[in-house]
C-alpha positions in Angstrom: -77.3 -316.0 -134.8 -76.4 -315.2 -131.5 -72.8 -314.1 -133.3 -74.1 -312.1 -135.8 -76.1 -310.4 -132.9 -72.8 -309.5 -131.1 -71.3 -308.6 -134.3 -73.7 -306.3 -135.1 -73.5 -304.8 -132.0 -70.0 -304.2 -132.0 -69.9 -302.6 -135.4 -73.0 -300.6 -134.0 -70.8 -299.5 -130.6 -67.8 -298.8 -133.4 -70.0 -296.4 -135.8 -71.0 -295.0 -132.7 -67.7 -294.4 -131.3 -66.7 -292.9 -134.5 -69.2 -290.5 -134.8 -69.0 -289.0 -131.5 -64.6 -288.7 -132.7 -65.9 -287.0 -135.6 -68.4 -284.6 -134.1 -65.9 -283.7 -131.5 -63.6 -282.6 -134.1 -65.5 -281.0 -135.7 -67.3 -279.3 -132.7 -63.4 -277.9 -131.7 -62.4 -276.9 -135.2 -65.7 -275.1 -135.8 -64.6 -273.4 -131.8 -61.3 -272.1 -133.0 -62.5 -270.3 -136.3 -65.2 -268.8 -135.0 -65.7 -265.2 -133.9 -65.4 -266.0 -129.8 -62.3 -267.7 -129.6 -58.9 -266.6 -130.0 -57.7 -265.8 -133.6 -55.1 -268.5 -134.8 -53.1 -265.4 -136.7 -52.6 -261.3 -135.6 -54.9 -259.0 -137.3 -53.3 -256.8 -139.6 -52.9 -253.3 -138.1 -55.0 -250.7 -140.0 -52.9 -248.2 -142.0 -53.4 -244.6 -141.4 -54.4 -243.0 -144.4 -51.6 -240.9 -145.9 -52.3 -237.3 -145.8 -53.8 -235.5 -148.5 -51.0 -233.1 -150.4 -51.0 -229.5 -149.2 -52.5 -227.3 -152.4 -50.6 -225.1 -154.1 -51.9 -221.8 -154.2 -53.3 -220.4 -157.3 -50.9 -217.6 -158.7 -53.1 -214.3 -158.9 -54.6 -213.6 -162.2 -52.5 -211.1 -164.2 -53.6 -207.6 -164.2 -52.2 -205.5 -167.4 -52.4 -202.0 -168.1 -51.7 -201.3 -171.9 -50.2 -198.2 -173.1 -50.8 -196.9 -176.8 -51.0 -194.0 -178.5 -54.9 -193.3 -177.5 -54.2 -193.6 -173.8 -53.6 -196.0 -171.2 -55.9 -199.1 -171.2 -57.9 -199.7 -169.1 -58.4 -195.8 -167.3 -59.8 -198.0 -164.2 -58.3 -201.0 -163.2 -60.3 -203.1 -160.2 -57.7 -205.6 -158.5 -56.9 -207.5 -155.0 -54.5 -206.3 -152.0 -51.5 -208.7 -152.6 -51.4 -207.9 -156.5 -48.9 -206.5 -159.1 -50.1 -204.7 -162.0 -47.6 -205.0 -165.6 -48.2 -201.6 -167.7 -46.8 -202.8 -171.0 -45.8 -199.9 -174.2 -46.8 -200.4 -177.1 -46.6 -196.7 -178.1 -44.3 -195.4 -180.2 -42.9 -193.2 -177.7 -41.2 -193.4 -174.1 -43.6 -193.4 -171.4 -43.1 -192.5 -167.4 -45.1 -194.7 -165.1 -45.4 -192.5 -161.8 -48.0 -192.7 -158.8 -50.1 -189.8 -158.0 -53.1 -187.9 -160.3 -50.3 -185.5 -161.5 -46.9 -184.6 -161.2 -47.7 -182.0 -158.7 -49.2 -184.6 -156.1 -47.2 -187.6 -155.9 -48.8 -190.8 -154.3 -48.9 -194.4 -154.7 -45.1 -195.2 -154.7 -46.1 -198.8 -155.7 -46.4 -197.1 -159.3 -43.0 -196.0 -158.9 -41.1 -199.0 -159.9 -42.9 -198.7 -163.5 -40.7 -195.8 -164.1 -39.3 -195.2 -167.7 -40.4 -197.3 -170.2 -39.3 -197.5 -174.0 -41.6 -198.3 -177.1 -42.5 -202.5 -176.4 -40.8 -202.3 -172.7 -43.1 -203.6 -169.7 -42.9 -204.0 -165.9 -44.6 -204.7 -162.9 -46.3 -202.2 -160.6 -44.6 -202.9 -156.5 -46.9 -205.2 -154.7 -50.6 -203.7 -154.1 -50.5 -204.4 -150.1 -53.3 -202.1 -149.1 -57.1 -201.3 -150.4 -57.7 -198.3 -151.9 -57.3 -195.8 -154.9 -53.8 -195.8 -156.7 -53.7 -192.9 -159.3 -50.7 -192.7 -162.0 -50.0 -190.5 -164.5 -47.4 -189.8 -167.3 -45.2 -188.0 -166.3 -43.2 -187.4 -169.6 -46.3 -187.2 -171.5 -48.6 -184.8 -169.3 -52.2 -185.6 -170.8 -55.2 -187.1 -169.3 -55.0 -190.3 -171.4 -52.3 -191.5 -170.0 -53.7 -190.7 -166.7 -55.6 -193.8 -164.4 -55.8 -195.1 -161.6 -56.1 -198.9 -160.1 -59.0 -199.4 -157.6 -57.2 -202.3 -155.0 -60.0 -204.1 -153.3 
């Protein structure tokens, strides 16, 4: 019996031995992957965001003054500083865009570059850089419909 006994208590001081192996193993594995020792790998460096793309500006809406036989539409045209206006014939005769309320009083050279234009011709006004009043009138066809002016905000 007295074999068994040590036996038994040499398997016992084996397990034993084992055990406290495996817990340390485990103890220092479970110490390298956690949060308060030293990472095994690099952490990844964080990636700036790329920036956003710059907008394009919106175009400014298109501003048309129509010429027909009744007159020039619209009379009053409300717009912003920075704006071109097209004046566009569809008349059957030639009409000449010019700035001012009348021939007599010129004003508003933006109008200017309008000029002539034939039966289904159009153009563009000069750029509108300042706020104000711009009058125009006809100056081929001297009546008050085809006089207007364009109110530059």
């Amino acid at each position: 019996m007295t074999g068994r006994t040590q036996l038994s208590g040499r398997g016992l001081l084996c397990a034993k031995a084992i055990s406290c192996l495996v817990f340390a193993v485990l103890a220092f594995a479970a110490a390298s992957c956690g949060s308060g020792g030293t990472p095994s790998s690099p952490s990844p460096t964080p990636v700036a965001p790329s920036p956003s793309p710059t907008p394009v500006p919106t175009p400014p809406p298109v501003r048309v003054v129509t010429i027909t036989p009744s007159g020039v539409s619209p009379a009053v045209l409300v717009t912003s500083v920075g704006t071109r206006v097209t004046f566009v014939n569809n008349d059957v005769i030639p009409h000449d865009v010019l700035g001012g309320p009348d021939p007599s009083t010129p004003g508003c050279p933006e109008m200017d570059s309008v000029g002539f234009l034939t039966p289904g011709q159009s153009r563009q006004t000069a750029t509108l850089e300042k706020a104000g009043t711009c009058e125009y009138h006809d100056h081929s066809f001297h009546s008050p419909l085809f006089n207007g002016r364009i109110l530059i905000q």
